[in-house]
N, C-alpha and C positions, 0 to 999 in steps of 0.2 A: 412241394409245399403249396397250399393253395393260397393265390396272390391273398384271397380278402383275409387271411391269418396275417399281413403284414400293410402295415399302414403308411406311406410313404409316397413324398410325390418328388421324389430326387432318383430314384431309378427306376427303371422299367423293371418286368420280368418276363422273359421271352421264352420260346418252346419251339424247338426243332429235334424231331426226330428222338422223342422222350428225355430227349436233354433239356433242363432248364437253368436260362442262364442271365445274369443281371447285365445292365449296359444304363448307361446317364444319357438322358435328354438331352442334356446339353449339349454332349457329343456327338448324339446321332444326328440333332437337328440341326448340327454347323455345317452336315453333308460333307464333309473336309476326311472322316477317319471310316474305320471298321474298327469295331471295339467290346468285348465282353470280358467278366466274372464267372468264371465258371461256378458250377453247386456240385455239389455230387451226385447230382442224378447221371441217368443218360448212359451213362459206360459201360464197360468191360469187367474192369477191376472187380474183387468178391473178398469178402470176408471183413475185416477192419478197413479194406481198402475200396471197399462197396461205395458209389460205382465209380466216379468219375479219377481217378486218381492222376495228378499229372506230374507225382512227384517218379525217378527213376531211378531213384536212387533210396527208396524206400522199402525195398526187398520184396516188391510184389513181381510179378512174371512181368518181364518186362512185354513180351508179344502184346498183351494186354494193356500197357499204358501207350504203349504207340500206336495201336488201334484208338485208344482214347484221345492223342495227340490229330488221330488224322479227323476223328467227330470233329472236333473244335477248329480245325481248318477247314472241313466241310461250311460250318458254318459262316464261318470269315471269308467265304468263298475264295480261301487260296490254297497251296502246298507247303508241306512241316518243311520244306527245305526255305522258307520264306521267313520261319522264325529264327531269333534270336533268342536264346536263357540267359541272363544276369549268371553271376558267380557271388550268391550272397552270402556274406560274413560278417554282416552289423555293424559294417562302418558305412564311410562318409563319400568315398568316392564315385563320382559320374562321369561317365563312356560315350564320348561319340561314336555314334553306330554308323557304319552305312554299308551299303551292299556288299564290299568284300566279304563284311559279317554272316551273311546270310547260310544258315542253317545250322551255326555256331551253337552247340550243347545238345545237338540232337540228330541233325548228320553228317557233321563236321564238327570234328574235335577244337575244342574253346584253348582259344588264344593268347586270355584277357583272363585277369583274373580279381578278385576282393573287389566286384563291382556291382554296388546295389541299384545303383541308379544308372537308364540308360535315356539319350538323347537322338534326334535324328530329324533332317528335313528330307529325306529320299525315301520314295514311295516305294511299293516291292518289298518292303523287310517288315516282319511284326516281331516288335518288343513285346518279351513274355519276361512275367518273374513270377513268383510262387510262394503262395500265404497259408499258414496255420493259424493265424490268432493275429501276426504283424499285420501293420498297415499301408495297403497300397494305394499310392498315389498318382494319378492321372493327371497329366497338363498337353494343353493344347493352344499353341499360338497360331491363331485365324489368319493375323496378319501377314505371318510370316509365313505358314502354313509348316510349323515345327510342332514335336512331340514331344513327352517326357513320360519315361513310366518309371516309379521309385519303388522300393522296397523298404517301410521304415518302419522297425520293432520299438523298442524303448531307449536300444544303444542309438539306434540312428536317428531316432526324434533328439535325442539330447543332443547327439551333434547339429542338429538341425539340417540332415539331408534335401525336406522340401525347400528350402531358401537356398540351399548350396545345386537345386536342379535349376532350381529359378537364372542363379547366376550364371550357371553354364548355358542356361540356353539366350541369356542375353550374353554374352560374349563371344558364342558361334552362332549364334541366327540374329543379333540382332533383336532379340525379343524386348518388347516393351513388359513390364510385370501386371501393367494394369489392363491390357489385353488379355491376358490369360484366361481361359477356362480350366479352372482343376477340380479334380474329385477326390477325395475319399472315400475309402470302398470299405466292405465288410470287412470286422479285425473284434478285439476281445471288446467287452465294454467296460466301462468302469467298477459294474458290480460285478464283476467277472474278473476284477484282474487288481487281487491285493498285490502289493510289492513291499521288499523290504525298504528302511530306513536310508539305506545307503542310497538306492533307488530314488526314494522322495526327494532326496536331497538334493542328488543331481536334478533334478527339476525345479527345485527351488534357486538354484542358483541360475538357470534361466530365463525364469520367469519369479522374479523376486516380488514384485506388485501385484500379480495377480494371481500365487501360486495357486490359493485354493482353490480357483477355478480349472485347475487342473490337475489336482489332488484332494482329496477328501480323507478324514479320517474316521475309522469305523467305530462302531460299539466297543468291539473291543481293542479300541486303539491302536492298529493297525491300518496302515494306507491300502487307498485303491487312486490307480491310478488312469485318469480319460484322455487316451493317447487321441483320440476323437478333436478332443477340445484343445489339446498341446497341439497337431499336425494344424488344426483351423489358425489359430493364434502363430504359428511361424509362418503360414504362408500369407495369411494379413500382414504381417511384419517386412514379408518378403514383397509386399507391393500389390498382390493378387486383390481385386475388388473383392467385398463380401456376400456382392449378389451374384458372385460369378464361384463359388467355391459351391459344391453340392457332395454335403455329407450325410452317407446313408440311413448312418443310424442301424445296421444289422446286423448282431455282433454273431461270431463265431461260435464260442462258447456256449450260449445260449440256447443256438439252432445246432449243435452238434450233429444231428441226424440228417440236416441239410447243406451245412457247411463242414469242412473237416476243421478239428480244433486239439491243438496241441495239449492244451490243459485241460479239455474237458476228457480228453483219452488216454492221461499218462506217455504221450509221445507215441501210441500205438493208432498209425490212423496217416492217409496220405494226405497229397499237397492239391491244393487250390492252386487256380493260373488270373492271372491279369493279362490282358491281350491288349496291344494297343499300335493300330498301323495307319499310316497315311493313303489316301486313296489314290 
């Protein structure tokens, strides 16, 4: 994609080696992490899975997505035995990581399991998890010099997983919430992502004063729901300053050709990675 097709001053977009790949200022400029978004350029992968696919479980040749996993350590300047994968299943629970973990879903068989959110203050290990349309979440405590990378779809916003990493990383690191840097990354946008009533609901009982600012109702009366605006609103809640939150604004859906995106392909189409490591 060419940067000036996208208007935005909360992430970069970087280029190595025909891959192009997103990363937050914030985080680059604390000099504390190594951190990207991957797009689907860049890869291996061909067909529905063109290119960058880092899902492995998605039926494409796998030779080809671990060729794709080592680009993305290329760039991180580390080795895939250095990453960790999440086990996501749309709930609420968060995982202290630390280097026994290391290579956990990719050269070592996963341990741990129903865990969207992972935690970590030991350098050496990159937190990876994997998006189609869901919401990923980055936190970074300066102070402490601790990480957080989440996984939150609609199940896990309503549980409120960004507030439930916040918590864990102040009760194993000692994290202040108002120190935090987090990001929101690329996921569906709100005109891109009707839901049904049951759906709204559970959001209205979350956010009961300010639902509609996080639910809309369409022409044809029908919700769309801004998980954008729900994940910003819990991690305010959860303590995070508002000049410290940077949300992309660049939905999946939308850029399907750029992003992979579950509802823009009928489920036919690979996974997006979030990377996130201490230095």
């Amino acid at each position: 994609m060419n940067k000036n097709e996208i208007v935005t001053q909360t992430f970069d977009i970087n280029y190595k080696d025909k891959a192009e790949y997103l990363t937050f200022p914030a985080f680059t400029n604390s000099g504390l992490v190594r951190h990207l978004f991957s797009t689907r350029t860049g890869g291996y992968s061909e067909g529905i899975f063109a290119s960058m696919n880092l899902g492995l479980n998605r039926g494409d040749a796998q030779e080809n997505v671990i060729k794709n996993f080592n680009k993305i350590a290329d760039i991180l300047n580390c080795s895939i035995e250095e990453f960790v994968f999440s086990d996501q299943t749309h709930l609420d629970q968060v995982r202290v990581i630390t280097k026994e973990d290391a290579g956990k879903g990719i050269t070592r068989k996963k341990d741990f399991f129903d865990t969207d959110g992972m935690i970590t203050n030991e350098p050496g290990i990159i937190l990876a998890t994997f998006y189609a349309d869901c919401v990923p979440l980055y936190f970074l405590d300066p102070v402490n010099k601790a990480i957080g990378l989440t996984h939150s779809g609609w199940r896990g916003t309503v549980k409120q997983i960004g507030k439930k990493t916040v918590e864990a990383m102040k009760k194993n690191f000692g994290t202040d919430p108002a120190n935090l840097i987090a990001g929101i990354g690329p996921s569906i946008c709100e005109n891109c992502y009707e839901v049904g009533a049951e759906v709204a609901l559970e959001f209205k009982k979350i956010f009961p004063n300010d639902y509609h600012e996080v639910v809309k109702t369409n022409e044809s009366g029908n919700f769309q729901l801004n998980l954008w605006e729900a994940n910003r609103k819990i991690l305010l809640l959860s303590g995070i300053l508002e000049r410290n939150i940077s949300v992309t604004d660049l939905c999946t859906c939308c850029h399907s050709e750029y992003l992979f995106s579950h509802r823009a392909t009928n489920g036919k189409r690979g996974n997006l990675g979030a990377f996130l490591g201490l230095l």
